[in-house]
C-alpha positions in Angstrom: -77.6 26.4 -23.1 -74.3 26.1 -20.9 -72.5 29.2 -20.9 -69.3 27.1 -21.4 -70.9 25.7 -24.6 -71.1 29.0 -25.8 -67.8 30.8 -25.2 -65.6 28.3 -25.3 -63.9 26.1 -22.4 -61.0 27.1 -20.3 -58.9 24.2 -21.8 -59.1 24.9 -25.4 -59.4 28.9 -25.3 -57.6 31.7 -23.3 -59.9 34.0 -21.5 -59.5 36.6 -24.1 -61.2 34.3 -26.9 -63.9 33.7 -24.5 -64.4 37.2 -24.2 -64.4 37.4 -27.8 -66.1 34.4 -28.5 -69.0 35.9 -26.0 -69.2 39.8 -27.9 -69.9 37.8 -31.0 -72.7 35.6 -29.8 -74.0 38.7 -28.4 -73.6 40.4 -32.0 -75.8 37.3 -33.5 -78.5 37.5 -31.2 -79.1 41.7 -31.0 -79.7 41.7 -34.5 -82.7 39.7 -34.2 -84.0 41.6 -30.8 -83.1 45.0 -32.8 -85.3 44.3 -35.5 -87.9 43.8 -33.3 -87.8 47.3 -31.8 -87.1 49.0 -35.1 -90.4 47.5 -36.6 -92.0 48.6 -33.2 -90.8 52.0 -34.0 -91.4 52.4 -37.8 -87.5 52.7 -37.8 -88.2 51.4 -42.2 -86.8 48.8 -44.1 -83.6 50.0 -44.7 -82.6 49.6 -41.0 -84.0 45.9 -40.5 -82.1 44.7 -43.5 -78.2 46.4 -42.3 -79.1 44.5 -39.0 -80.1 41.5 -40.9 -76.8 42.0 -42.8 -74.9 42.3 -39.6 -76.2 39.3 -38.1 -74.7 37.1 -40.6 -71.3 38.7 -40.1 -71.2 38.6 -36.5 -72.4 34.8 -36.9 -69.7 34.1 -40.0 -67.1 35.8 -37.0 -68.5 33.8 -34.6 -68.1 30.4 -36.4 -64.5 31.4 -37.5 -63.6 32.3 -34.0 -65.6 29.6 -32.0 -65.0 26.6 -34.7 -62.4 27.0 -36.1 -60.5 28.7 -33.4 -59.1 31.5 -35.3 -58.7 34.4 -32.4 -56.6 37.1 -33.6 -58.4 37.3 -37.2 -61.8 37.4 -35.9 -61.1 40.2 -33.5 -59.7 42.7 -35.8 -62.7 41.7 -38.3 -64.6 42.4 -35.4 -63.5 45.4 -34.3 -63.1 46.3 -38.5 -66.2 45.9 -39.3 -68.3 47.3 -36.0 -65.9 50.4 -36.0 -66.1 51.2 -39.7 -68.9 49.5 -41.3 -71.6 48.4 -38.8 -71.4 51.8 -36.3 -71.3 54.3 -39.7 -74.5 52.9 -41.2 -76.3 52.1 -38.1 -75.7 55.8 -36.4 -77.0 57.2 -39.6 -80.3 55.0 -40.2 -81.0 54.8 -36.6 -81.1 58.7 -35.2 -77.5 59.3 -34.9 -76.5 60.9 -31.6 -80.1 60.9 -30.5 -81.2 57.3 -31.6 -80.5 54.0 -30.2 -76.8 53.2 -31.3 -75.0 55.1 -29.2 -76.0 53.0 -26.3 -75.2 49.4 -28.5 -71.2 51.5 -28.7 -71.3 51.9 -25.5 -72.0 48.0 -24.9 -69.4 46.6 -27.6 -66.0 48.4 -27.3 -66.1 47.4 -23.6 -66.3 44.3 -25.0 -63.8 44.4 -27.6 -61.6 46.1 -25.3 -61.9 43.1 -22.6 -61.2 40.4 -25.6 -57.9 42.5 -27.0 -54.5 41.0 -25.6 -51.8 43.8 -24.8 -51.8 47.5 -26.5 -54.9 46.3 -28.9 -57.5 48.1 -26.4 -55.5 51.1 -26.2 -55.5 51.2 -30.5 -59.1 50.3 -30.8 -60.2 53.0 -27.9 -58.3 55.2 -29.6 -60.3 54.4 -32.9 -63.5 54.3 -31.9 -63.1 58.3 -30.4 -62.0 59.0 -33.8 -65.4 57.3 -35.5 -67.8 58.5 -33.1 -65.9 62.0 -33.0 -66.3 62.0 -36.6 -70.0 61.4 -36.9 -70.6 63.5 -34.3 -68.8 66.4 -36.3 -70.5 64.5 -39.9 -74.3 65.1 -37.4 -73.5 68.6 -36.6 -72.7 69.5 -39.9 -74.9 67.3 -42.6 -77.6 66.7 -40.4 -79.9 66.2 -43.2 -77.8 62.7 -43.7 -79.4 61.5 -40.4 -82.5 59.5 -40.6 -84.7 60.2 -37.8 -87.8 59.2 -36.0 -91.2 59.9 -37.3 -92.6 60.6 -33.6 -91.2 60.5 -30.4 -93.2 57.5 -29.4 -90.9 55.5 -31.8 -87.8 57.1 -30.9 -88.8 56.3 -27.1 -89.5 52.6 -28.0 -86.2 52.3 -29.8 -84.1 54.1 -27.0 -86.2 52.0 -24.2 -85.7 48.7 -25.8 -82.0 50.2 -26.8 -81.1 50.3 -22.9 -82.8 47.0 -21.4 -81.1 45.6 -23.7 -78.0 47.1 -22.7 -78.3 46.4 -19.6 -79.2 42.8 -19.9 -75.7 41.9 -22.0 -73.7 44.0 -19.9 -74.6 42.3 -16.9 -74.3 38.5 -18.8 -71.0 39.6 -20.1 -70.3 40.8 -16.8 -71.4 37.6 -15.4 -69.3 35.6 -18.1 -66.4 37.8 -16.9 -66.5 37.4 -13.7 -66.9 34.0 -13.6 -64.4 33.1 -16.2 -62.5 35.5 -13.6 -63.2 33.1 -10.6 -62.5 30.2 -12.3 -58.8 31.8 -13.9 -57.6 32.7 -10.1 -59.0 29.2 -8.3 -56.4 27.6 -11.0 -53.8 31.0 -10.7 -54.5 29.6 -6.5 -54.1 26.1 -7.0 -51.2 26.6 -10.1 -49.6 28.6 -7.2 -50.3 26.4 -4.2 -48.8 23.7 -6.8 -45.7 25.8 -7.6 -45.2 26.3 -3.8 -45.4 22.4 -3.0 -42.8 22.4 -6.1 -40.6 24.8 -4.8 -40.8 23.3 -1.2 -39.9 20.1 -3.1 -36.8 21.3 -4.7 -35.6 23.0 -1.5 -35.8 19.7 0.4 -34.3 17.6 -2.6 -31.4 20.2 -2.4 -31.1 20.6 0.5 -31.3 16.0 0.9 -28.6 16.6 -1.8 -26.5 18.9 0.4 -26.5 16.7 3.1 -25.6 13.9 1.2 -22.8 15.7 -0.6 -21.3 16.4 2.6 -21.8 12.9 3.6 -19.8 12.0 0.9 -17.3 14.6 1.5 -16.8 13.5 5.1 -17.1 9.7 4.2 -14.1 10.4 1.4 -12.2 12.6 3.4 -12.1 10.6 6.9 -11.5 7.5 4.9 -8.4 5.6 6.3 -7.4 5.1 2.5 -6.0 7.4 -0.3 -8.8 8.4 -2.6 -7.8 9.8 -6.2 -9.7 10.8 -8.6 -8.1 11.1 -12.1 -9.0 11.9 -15.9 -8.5 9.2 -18.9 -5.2 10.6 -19.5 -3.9 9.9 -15.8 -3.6 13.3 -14.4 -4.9 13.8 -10.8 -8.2 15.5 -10.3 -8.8 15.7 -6.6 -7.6 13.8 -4.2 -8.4 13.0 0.2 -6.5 14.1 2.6 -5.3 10.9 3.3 -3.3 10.9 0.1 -1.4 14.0 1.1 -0.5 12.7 4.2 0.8 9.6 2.4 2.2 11.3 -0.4 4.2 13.9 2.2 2.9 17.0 0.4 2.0 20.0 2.0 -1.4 21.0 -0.2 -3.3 19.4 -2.9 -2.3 21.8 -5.2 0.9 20.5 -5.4 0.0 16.7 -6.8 -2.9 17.8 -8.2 -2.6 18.0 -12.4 0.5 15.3 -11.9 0.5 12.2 -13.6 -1.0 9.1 -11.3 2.5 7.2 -12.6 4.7 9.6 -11.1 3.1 8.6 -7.6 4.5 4.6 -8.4 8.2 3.0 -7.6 9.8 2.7 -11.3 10.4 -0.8 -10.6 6.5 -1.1 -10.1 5.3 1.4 -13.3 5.3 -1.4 -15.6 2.9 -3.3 -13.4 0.6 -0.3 -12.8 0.4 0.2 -16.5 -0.5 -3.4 -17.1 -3.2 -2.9 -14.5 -4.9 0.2 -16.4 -5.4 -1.8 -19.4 -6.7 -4.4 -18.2 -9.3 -2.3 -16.3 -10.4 -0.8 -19.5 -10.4 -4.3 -21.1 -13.0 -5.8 -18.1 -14.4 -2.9 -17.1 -14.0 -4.3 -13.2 -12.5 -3.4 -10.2 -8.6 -4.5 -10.0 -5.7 -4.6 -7.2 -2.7 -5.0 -6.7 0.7 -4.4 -4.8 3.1 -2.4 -5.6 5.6 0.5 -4.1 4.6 4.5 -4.1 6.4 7.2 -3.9 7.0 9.9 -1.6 7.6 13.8 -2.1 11.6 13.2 -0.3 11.6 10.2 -2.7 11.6 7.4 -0.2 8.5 4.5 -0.8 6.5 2.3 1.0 4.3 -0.5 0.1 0.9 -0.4 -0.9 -2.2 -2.4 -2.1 -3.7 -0.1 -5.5 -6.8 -0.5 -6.7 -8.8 0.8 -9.6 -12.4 1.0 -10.8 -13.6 2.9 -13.9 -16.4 5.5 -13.8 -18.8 5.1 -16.7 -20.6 8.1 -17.6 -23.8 7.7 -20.6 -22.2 4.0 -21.5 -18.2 6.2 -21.8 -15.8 5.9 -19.5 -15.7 9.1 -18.1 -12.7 9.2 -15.1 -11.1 6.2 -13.2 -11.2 5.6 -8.8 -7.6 4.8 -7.4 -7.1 3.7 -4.2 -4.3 3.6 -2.1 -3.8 1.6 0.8 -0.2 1.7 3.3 0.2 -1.8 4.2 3.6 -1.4 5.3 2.3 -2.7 9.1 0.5 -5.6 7.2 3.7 -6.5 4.9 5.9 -6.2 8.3 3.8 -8.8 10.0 3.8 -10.7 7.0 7.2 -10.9 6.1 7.6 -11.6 10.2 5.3 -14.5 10.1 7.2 -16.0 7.2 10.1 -15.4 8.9 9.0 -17.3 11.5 7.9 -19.8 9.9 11.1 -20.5 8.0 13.8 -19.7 11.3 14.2 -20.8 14.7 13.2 -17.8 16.9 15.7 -18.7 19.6 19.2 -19.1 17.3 18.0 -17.5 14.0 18.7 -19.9 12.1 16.8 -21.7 9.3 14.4 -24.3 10.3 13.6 -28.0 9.1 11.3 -26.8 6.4 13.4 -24.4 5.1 16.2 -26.6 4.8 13.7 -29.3 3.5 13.1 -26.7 0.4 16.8 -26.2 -0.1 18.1 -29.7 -0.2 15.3 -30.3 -3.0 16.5 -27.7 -4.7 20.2 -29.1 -4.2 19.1 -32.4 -5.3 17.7 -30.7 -8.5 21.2 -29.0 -9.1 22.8 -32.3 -8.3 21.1 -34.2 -11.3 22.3 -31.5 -13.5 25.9 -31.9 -12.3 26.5 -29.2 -9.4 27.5 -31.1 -6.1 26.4 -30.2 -2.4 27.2 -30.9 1.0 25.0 -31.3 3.8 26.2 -31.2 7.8 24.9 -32.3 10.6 26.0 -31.0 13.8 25.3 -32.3 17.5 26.6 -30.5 20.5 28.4 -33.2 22.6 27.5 -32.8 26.7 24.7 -30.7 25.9 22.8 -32.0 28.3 24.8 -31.8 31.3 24.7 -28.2 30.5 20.8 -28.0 31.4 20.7 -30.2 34.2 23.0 -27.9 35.8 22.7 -24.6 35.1 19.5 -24.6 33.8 17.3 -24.1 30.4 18.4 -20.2 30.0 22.3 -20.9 30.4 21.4 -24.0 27.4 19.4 -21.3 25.3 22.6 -18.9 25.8 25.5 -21.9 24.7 23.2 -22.6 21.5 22.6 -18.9 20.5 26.9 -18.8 20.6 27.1 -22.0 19.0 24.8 -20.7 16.3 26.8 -18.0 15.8 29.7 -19.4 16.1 28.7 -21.6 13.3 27.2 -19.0 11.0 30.9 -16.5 11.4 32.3 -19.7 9.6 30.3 -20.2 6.5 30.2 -18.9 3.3 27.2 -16.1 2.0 25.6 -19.3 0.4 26.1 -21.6 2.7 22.1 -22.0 5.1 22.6 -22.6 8.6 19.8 -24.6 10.0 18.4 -25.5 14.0 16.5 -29.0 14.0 15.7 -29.4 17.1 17.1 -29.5 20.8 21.3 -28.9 20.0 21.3 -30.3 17.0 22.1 -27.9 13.9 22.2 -28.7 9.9 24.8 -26.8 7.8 24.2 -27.2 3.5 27.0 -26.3 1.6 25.8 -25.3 -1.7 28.4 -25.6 -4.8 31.1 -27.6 -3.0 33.0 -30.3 -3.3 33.8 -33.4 -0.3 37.2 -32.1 0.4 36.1 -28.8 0.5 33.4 -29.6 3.0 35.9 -31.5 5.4 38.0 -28.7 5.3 35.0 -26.6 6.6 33.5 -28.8 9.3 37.0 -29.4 10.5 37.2 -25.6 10.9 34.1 -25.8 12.9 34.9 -28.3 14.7 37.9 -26.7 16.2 36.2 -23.5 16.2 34.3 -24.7 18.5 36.8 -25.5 20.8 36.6 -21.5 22.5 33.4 -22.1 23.6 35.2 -24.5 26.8 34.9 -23.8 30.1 36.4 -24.7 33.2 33.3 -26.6 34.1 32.0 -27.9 30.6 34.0 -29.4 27.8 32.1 -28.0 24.9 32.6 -30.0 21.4 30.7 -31.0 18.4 30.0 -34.2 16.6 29.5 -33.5 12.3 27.9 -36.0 9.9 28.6 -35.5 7.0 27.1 -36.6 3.0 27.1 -35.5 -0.7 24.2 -34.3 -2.4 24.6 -35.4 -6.4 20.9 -35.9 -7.4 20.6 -39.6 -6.7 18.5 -39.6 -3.6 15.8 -37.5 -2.1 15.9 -35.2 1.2 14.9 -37.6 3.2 17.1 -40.6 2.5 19.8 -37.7 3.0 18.8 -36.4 6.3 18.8 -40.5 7.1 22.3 -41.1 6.4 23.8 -37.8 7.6 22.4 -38.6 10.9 23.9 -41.8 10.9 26.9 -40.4 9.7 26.6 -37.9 13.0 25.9 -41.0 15.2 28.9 -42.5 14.4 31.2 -39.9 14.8 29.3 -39.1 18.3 30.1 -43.1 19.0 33.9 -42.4 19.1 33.7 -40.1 21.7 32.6 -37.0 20.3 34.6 -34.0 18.7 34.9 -36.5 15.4 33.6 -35.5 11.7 32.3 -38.8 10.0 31.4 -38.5 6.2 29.4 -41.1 4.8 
């Protein structure tokens, strides 16, 4: 038989119950090897059946204990009924302090003592000096209550057998121990060599975590965008330093706590508002442009963007990002300037004044009348053939300006092409509109020289909703054509 199948494995019982679980084995078997001796040595009938007796407890314990797993109620039977019961009766049938018993104490509150979990060996050590002590003292004084040997040839058997016998279980419950001992620190070694891989684990994951966290840190803070954090209710949580330098404040602890709406242009708050709910309506990222605020109060454009943080399926804090785009919105508002003006004279271009005498045409059908003007510089060309292309860039710059001192805040001055300008008079009537381009046309009398006689030919047509910019443009430049044909310096209306 497997000493595990007798004591119990590691996995189901502590090392304790083993210990027990072995003393009571050993406390069904030396019943049966005692009786042997004590019939050897005459020891009676009266001996043979307490050992008898005893081997059915110790086996009941050792069922209870091994079976049905019940540790702390079979020890203190144990030790219960071995202190108090078994030792009293055996020391008196078997010789007392010169019998065989002695020796069998000797083997079991070792035992006991090594199955007993915290201050329990202490108690029972304690008890058994007080037994023995007491027999001892009950031997000295009542000896006649001892029952001896009849020869010494049986009390030599008895204490012979008595030790062997000793021996023998003290060296298999040393062998139990120290086995059970081995096996406890291989897994104590390998539970520790686990709890050190664990450890070294948990150091690198924090230490991964750390380095990522910084990572993050120096990713947020060396971003070329604002980065704010805030809570459901608005209020800043942290922020980059790239929104304090666009902000203009001197520390983080001065913006943070404030509301995020504070940050935006008033004119713009509405539109940041409706942004926020509709980022807790889809749940997706959202931008848009708007103006922010300074500290000194001055703004600047900027794109915004949002995304919501969901925490356990809640929304837990929401990502704004701020983004200066006042170089981009420069450029852009550039580029449509230049795609609108003339870059030389300033003026609007063709397309632009496309767009506007739609729009005329529009007002015209609804009753509002406009003029449109087209202007020719007369000689123009003699100007470039002899003093070159920079000296004819110069006389239309004046011109344009020249042009543009004499209209109205309404009124769109446009370049076509070469020297040839467009003038729409919004919200005017014919008579007003001769008035002007007769203005212009002497107006443009001071730009004479004593080399070039400077004037301008001016087209001229009403715009009343009935045709289309193109069938306008048509007849205003016939309109100019004929006034150039009488010989310049004329205003033709058509």
């Amino acid at each position: 038989m497997k000493i595990p199948a007798i004591v119990g494995d590691e996995t189901h019982f502590s090392l304790e119950h083993r210990m027990l679980n072995a003393l009571l084995f050993t406390g069904v078997i030396l019943p049966v090897l005692c009786n042997v001796i004590n019939y050897l040595a005459g020891l009676g009938t009266a001996v043979i059946l307490a050992n008898i007796l005893g081997g059915f407890v110790w086996a009941a314990l050792y069922y209870l204990s091994i079976a049905r797993k019940q540790y702390i109620i079979s020890l203190y039977a144990t030790a219960t009924f071995f202190l108090f019961i078994f030792t009293p009766i055996m020391w008196i049938n078997n010789g007392g302090m010169f019998g065989s018993f002695p020796y069998f104490i000797v083997l079991f509150c070792p035992m006991i003592a090594a199955a007993a979990p915290g201050y329990t060996p202490r108690i029972l050590a304690f008890l058994t000096l007080a037994t023995v002590g007491i027999l001892i003292v009950m031997e000295r004084k009542y000896p006649h209550l001892i029952r001896g040997y009849a020869n010494r040839t049986d009390r030599f058997i008895d204490i012979s057998f008595s030790i062997l016998i000793t021996i023998a279980v003290n060296s298999l419950f040393s062998i139990i121990l120290i086995s059970n001992y081995d096996r406890e620190r291989e897994k104590a070694m390998g539970s520790a060599e686990q709890l050190r891989l664990e450890i070294a684990r948990r150091q690198a994951a924090q230490e991964a975590l750390k380095q990522s966290e910084a990572l993050y840190r120096d990713l947020v803070e060396t971003s070329p965008d604002a980065i704010v954090l805030i809570d459901l209710d608005g209020r800043i949580v942290m922020a980059n330093q790239r929104a304090e330098e666009l902000t203009g404040f001197g520390s983080r602890e001065e913006y943070v706590g404030k509301n995020v709406f504070d940050f935006i242009a008033p004119e713009h708050r509405k539109t940041a508002i409706d942004h926020q709910r509709l980022l807790w309506r889809t749940r997706k990222v959202r931008s848009t442009r708007l103006n922010l605020l300074r500290k000194d109060g001055s703004s600047f454009p900027a794109e915004y963007s949002a995304s919501l943080i969901v925490s356990g399926g809640k929304p837990s804090a929401i990502v704004v990002v701020w983004r200066d785009i006042t170089d981009r919105k420069q450029m852009e508002e550039r580029l449509e300037y230049l795609a609108t003006h003339d870059p030389l004279t300033g003026a609007a271009n063709r397309y632009l004044l496309e767009q506007s005498i739609d729009r005329a045409v529009s007002l015209g059908r609804e009753g509002s009348t406009s003029i449109l003007l087209l202007i020719d510089l007369d000689n123009f060309k003699s100007i470039n053939d002899t003093c070159g292309h920079a000296a004819g860039d110069k006389v239309l710059q004046t011109l344009a300006a020249l042009l543009q001192a004499n209209l109205r805040r309404q009124d769109m001055l446009t370049r076509l092409g070469g020297d040839e300008f467009a003038i729409l008079l919004n919200d005017a009537n014919v008579d007003d509109a001769r008035a002007v381009a007769e203005k212009l046309r002497r107006a443009a009398h001071g730009m004479r020289s004593a080399f070039f006689n400077l004037t301008i030919s001016i087209g001229m047509i009403a715009i009343d909703g009935s045709m289309d910019s193109r069938r306008l443009l048509s007849l205003a430049d016939k309109a100019l054509y004929a006034a150039k044909g009488k010989g310049g310096d004329n205003v033709v209306c058509v």
